[in-house]
N, C-alpha and C positions, 0 to 999 in steps of 0.2 A: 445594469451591470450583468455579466455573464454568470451564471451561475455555476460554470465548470471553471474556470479558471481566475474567477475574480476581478477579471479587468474590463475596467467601467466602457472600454472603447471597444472592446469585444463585442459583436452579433453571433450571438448563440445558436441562430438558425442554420440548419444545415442546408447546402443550396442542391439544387435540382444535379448539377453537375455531381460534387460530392456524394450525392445520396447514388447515382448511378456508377459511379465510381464504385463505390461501396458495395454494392451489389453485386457487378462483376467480379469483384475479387472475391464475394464469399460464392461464387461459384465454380472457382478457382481453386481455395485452399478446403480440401480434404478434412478439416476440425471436427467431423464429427468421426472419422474415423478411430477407433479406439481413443476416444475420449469418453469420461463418464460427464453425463449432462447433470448437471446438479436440479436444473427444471421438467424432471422426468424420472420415476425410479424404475430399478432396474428391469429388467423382461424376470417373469416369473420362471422360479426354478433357477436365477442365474445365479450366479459367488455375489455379494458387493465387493464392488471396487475397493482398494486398501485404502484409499483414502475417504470411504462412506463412514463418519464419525462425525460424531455429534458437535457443533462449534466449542465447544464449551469443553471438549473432550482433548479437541485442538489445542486450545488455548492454554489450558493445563500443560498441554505435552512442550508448548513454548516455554512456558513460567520456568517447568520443571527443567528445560533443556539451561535456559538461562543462570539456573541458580546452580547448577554442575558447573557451566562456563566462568560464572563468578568467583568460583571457589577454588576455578582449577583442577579443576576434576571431570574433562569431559571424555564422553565414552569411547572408547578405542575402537576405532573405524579401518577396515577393510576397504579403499574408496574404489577398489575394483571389482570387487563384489557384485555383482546384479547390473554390472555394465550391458553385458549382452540385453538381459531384459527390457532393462530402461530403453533401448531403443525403438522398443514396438510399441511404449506409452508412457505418458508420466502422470504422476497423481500426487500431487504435494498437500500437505496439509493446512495450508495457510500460506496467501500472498502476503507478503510483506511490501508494502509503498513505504521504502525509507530514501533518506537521503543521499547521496551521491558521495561523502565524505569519506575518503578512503580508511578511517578509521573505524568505519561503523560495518560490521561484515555482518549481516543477519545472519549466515550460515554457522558462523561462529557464536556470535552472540547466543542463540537458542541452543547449539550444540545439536544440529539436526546435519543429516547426511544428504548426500547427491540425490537429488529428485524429491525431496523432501518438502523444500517453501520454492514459491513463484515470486519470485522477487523482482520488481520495481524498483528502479533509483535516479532523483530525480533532487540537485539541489534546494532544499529547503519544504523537500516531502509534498511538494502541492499536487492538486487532484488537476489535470489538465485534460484537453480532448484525447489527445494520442496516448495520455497512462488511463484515463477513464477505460476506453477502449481496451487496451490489456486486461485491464480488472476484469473488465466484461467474459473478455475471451476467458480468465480462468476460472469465473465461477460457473460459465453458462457453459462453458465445453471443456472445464479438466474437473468440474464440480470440486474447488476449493469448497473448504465449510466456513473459510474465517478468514477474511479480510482487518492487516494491523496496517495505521498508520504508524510510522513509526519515526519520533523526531529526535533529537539528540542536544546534551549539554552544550553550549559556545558555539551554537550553530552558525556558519558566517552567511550565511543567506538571511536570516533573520537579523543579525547584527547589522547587515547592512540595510537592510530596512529599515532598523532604526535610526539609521547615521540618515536614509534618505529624510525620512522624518522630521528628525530633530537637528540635523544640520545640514539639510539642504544637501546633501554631498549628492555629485553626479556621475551615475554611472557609464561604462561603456558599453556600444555593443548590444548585443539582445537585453542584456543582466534589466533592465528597467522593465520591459513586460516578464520574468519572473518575479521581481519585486514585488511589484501590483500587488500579485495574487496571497503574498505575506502581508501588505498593510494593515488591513483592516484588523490582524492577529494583534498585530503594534499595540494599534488606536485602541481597541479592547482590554489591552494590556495593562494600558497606563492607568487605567482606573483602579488597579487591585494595589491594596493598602499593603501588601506586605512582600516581602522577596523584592530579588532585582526584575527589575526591567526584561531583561534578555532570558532569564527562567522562565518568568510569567508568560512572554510572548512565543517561544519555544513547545510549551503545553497548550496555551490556546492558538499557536497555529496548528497543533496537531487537533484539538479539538473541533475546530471549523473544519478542516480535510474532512473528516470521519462524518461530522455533518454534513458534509456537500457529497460524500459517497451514498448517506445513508439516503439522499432525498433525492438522486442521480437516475432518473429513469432511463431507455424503458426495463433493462434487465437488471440494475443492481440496487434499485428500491425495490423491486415486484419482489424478487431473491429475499431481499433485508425483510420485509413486510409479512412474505410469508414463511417467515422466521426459518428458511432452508438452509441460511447463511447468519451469523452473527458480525460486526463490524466493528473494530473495540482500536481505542490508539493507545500507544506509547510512549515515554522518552527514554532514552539511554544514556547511564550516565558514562562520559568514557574515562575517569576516574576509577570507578570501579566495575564496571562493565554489567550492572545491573539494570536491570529494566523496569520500571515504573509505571502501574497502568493509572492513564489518567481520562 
């Protein structure tokens, strides 16, 4: 079984072709140009970057943005403010890998501003080659400090995983290799004595994601490992637009 994306028919090897492929394009794109490298500190004598802040510092500034959001009370924004700047760099404080459910706006949820979170979305939050990749690129060349999965109440990706499950139902189209990579959240699921089904499976596919970021070489366990970056998941509830760490 693949270890990035969960499916068992998957070969995780990258081939001679891809791997040169790869190569040529990081020759190509310009990424360390004002970027801050999260695997390097700064030249001596330099400012830190604004977004050089402790994981943990990060995470807070989410909690806190979140619980404004929930209560309705989020901070009055100028979104044109620092345009010019934002152009010559960006430095967010936390990628968010959430779902693709147009309900679920990380921007909003946190109450954070333009340039702010590196946001990933991707039905049913799973950790794949091409979102692996992005994560990469933001902790090794925007030096994110915090990596959230982030998954959500009545998610229908997971739902449908369960219907794959428990009633055989067949999907169209790609939807069955995303599937895959939620199963085994299911299968885990069905063991826990208390709550529904689709809560439980909902937290532990956010919990597996965050495990397969946090054990994801070469750059986002060496990162995790040596504690430069912390990696923590979520749910949200879209009820009341709280965020839950699990």
């Amino acid at each position: 079984m693949c270890d990035v994306c969960g499916d068992a028919q998957h070969d995780p090897q990258v081939s001679r072709r891809d791997f040169l492929k790869t190569s040529a394009l990081a020759t190509l794109l310009p990424w360390s140009v004002g970027a801050a490298l999260a695997a390097e500190p700064p030249a001596s004598g330099a400012s830190p970057q604004p977004n050089s802040i402790a994981p943990a510092d990060a995470l807070k500034r989410l909690m806190d943005g979140n619980a404004r959001y929930a209560a309705n009370a989020p901070n009055e924004r100028d979104f044109s403010s620092g345009r010019a700047a934002r152009v010559q760099a960006q430095y967010p404080i936390a990628t968010i890998l959430g779902c693709a459910d147009s309900r679920v706006a990380p921007e909003f949820a946190f109450d954070q501003g333009p340039g702010d979170l590196f946001v990933l979305r991707v039905a049913g939050n799973i950790v794949n080659p091409d979102l692996l990749a992005s994560v990469e690129y933001g902790a090794q060349f925007l030096g994110v400090p915090l990596i959230m999965v982030l998954g959500h109440t009545g998610c229908g990706a997971v739902d449908a995983a369960i219907k794959v499950l428990k009633a055989n139902a067949v999907l169209p189209g790609h939807l069955p290799g995303l599937i895959s990579a939620i199963k085994p959240a299911v299968i885990a699921a069905e063991k826990t004595q208390t709550g529904n089904l689709l809560d439980n499976a909902v937290a532990e596919n956010v919990r597996r994601q965050v495990a397969r970021l946090k054990s994801s070489p070469p750059i986002v366990q060496k990162l995790y490992v040596g504690k430069k970056i912390d990696i923590v998941g979520g749910v949200y509830d879209l009820a009341t637009g709280k965020v839950a760490l699990v």
